[in-house]
C-alpha positions in Angstrom: 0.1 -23.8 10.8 -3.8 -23.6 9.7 -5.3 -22.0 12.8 -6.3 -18.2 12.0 -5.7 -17.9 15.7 -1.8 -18.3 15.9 -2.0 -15.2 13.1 -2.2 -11.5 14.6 -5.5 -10.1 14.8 -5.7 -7.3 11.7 -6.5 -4.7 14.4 -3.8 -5.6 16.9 -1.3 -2.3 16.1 1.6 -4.0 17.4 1.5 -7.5 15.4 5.3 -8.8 16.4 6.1 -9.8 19.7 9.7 -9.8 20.8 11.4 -12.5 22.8 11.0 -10.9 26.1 7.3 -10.3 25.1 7.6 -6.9 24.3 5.7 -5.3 21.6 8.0 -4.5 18.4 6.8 -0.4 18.3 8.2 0.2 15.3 6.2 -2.6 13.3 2.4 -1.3 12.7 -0.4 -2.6 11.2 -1.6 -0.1 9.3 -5.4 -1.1 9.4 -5.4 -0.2 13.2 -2.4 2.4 13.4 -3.9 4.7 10.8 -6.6 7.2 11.8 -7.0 9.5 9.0 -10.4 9.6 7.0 -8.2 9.9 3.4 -6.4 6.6 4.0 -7.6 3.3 3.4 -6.2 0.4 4.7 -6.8 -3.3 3.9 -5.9 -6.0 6.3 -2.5 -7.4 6.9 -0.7 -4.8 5.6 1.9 -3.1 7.6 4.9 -0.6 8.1 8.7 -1.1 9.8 9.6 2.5 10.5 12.5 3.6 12.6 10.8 7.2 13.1 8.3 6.4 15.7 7.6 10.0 17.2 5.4 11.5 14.7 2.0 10.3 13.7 2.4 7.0 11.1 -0.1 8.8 8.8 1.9 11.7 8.8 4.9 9.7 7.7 3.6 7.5 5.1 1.8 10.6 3.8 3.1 14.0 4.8 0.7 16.3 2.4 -2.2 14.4 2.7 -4.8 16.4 5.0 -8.3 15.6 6.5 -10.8 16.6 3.4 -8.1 16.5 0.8 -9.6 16.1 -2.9 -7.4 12.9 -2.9 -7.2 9.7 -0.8 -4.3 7.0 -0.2 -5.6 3.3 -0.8 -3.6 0.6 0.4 -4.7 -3.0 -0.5 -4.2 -6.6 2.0 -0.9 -8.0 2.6 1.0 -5.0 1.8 4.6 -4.2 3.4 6.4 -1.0 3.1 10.2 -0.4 4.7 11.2 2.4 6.7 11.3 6.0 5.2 8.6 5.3 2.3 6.6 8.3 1.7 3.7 8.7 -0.6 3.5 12.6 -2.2 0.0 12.8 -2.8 -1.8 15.5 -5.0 -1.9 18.0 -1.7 1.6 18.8 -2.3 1.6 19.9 -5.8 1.6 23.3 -6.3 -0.1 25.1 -9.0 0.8 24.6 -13.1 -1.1 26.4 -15.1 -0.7 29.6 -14.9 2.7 31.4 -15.5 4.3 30.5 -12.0 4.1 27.9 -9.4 4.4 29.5 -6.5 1.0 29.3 -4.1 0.7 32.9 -3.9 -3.2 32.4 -2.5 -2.2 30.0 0.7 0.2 33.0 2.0 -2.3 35.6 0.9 -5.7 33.8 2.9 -7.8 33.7 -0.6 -9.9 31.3 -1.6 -8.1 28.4 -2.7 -10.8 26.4 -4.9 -8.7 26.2 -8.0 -5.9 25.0 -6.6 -7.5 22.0 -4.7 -9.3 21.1 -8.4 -6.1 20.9 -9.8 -4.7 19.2 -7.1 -8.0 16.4 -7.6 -7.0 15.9 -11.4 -4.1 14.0 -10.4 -6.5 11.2 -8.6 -5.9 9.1 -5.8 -2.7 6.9 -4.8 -3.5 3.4 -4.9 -1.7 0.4 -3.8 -2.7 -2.9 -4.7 -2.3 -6.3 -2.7 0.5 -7.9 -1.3 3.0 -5.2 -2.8 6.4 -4.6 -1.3 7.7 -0.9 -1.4 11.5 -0.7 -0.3 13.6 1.5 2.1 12.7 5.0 1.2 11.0 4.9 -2.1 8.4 7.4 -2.5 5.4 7.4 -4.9 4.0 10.2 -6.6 0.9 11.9 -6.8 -1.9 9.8 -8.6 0.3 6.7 -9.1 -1.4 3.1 -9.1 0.6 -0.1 -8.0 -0.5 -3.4 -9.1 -0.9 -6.5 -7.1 2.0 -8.3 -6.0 4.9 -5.4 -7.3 7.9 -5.1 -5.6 9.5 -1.2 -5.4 13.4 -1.3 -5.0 15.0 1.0 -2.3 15.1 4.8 -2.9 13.1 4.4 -6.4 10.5 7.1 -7.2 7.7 6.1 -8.9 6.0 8.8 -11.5 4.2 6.2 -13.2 1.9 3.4 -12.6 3.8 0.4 -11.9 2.1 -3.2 -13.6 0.9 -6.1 -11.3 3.9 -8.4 -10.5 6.5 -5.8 -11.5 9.6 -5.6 -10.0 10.6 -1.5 -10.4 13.8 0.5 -9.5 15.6 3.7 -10.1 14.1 7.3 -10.6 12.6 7.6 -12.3 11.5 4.6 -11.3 11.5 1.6 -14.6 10.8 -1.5 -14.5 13.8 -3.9 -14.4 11.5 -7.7 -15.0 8.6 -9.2 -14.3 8.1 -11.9 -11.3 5.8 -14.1 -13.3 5.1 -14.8 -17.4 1.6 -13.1 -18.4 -0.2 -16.3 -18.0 0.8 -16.5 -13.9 -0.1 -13.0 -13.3 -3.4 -13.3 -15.1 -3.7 -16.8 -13.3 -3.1 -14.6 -9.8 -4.7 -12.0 -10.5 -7.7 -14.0 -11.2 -7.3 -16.6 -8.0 -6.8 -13.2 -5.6 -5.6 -15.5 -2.6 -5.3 -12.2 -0.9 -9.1 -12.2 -0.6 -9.3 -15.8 1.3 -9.9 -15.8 4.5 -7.1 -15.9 6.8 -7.9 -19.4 7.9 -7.7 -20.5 4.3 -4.4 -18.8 4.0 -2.5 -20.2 6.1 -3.7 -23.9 5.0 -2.3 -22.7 1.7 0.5 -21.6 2.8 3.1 -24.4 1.5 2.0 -23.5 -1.9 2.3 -20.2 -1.7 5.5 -20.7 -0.2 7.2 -23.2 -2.8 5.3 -21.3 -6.0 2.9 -23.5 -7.0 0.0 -22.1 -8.5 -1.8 -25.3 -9.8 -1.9 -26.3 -5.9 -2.9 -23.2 -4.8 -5.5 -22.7 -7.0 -7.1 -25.9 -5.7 -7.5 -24.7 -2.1 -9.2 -21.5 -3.3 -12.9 -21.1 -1.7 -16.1 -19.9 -2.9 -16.9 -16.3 -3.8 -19.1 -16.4 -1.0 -16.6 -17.5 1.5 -14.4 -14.9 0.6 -17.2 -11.7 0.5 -18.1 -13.4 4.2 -14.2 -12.7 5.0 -15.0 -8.5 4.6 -13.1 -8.4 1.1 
């Protein structure tokens, strides 16, 4: 299978199609499903969620507001089970003074300080092709490397390392998918950046874990800033 055509269209929202040729609803690509100008999205990546009545943005990020001092970034290729929830920097509630409690939201007054605190804890950022299991959630200001995997349920407080496999809460790491010279090698080759066309042709490689092969169908710089990445 090399022809990008036989591969969903990035913006298609619905990108599985059912035997009877129904749309799978609760499968979204999160490129054209999200519509919220604090999340970014990169192709690709997408979201199996059993709670389809609420807004997916909503979901995935439940604190995160229009003009929040914080943003979610979500890199290509990404795939997150049902119930994962990011806790972004919107939900903390204020640490230092003598009390946490958000006395200024009930009371109408200006809440400046407790949005720059909230911004100190910087943005949630997912790399590419990262797999986040059944109900983990991620905490505020947390970074996850390309190619991680996030076990069910964990809770991540910390930034997780490319090619990490993570689990628990909080959440450690348990091994790495690939010896330092791999990930440096992947990290390097960023096949997530090919075009889509280029991909798929690759695809056996990627498949059966050969790097040496797959580096060899890598294209031009060029070619791949042409792609939108």
């Amino acid at each position: 299978m090399t022809d990008p055509a036989a591969f969903p269209d990035p913006l298609a929202p619905y990108p599985l199609t059912l035997p009877d040729g129904s749309s799978h609803e609760e499968t979204l690509f999160l490129r054209a499903a999200l519509d919220h100008p604090n999340i970014e999205a990169g192709d690709y990546s997408y979201s199996t969620d059993f709670d389809t009545g609420t807004d997916l943005a909503h979901r995935l990020a439940p604190y995160l507001y229009p003009g929040a001092p914080e943003r979610l970034v979500i890199g290509r290729f990404c795939a997150f089970a049902h119930g994962v929830r990011f806790i972004t920097a919107s939900a903390m509630h204020p640490m230092r003074g003598l009390s946490t409690y958000p006395f200024r939201i009930f009371a109408g007054l200006d809440i400046g300080a407790y949005r720059a605190e909230a911004g100190n804890h910087g943005d949630t950022v997912v790399g590419h092709d990262v797999w986040i299991g059944y109900e983990a959630r991620v905490m505020p200001g947390v970074t996850i490397g390309s190619g991680a995997i996030v076990a069910s349920g964990a809770v991540l407080s910390r930034d997780v390392p490319p090619y990490a496999v993570v689990a628990g809460n909080p959440a450690r790491v348990v091994r790495m998918r690939h010896d330092p010279e791999t990930v440096a090698r992947l990290l390097a080759l960023a096949w997530w950046d090919w075009p889509i066309g280029t991909i798929l042709e690759a695809l056996s490689a990627i498949e059966a874990g050969d790097l040496a092969a797959l580096e060899r169908f890598a294209p031009s710089r060029d070619d791949c800033d042409a792609n939108g990445s």
